[in-house]
C-alpha positions, 0 to 999 in steps of 0.5 A, spaced: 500 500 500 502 507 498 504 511 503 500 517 505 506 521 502 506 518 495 498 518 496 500 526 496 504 527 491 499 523 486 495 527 488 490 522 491 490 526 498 490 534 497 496 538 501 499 545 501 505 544 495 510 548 496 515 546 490 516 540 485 521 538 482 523 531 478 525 527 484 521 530 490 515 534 493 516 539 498 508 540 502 506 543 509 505 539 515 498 540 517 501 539 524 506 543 525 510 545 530 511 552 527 508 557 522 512 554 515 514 547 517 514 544 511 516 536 509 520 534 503 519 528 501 523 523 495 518 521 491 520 515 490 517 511 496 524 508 501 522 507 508 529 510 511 533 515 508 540 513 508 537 506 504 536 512 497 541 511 492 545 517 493 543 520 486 536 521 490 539 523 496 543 528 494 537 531 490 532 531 496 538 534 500 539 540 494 532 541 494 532 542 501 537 548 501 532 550 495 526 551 499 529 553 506 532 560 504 523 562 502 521 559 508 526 563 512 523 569 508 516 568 508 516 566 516 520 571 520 525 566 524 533 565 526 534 560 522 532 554 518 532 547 522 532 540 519 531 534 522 530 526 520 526 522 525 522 517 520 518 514 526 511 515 523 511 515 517 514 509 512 516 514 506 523 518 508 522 526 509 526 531 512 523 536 516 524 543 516 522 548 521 523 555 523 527 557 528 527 562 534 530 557 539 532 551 540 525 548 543 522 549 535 525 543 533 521 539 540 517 534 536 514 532 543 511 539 544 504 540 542 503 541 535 499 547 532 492 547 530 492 552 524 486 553 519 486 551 512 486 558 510 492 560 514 496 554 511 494 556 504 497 563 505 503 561 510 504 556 502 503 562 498 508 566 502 514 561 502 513 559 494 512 566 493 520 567 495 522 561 491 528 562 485 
């Protein structure tokens, strides 16, 4: 079965798509830890993301560098955190999130509860700062 990931780039499950490209997908987590907390995603479906082939990994790392810069533009923060944890979903993703400190990236904190139409402008922003 697909994961919930390669349903969303299908476009079986709708999302806030930031950004495309041949080897991945970039989209709004619909539970983020901040305003702008965007998933990036292989398209390809691997579990774990040190099982990519390094042609993959490589582009998805790229297309991470890609997109952190508008994040940081279109949300007001410090800096761009990146984490990898995997556990929840079974198609490797990397996390981006604005940070303002280091309780940013605390994955165990509660999520935020943000409206359809304020993940759609917070999207908007982002690839607004696209290049």
């Amino acid at each position: 079965m697909p994961s919930i990931f390669t349903r969303i780039i299908s476009g079986e499950i709708p999302c806030h798509k930031i950004a495309e490209n041949e080897h991945c997908f970039a989209f709004l987590d619909i539970s983020p830890l901040a305003e702008g907390h965007t998933l990036v995603v292989p398209k390809q479906e691997t579990d774990y993301l040190f099982d990519l082939d390094a042609d993959t990994y490589a582009a998805l790392m790229d297309f991470c560098k890609q997109i952190a810069p508008a994040i940081r533009q279109a949300v007001p923060c410090l800096k761009v955190g990146v984490a990898v944890i995997g556990l929840e979903v079974a198609h490797a993703h990397v996390h981006l999130l604005p940070l303002n400190s280091v309780q940013d990236i605390n994955f165990s904190k509660p999520k935020l509860q943000m409206s359809q139409e304020t993940l759609a402008a917070t999207a908007e922003r982002i690839r607004g700062y696209l290049k």
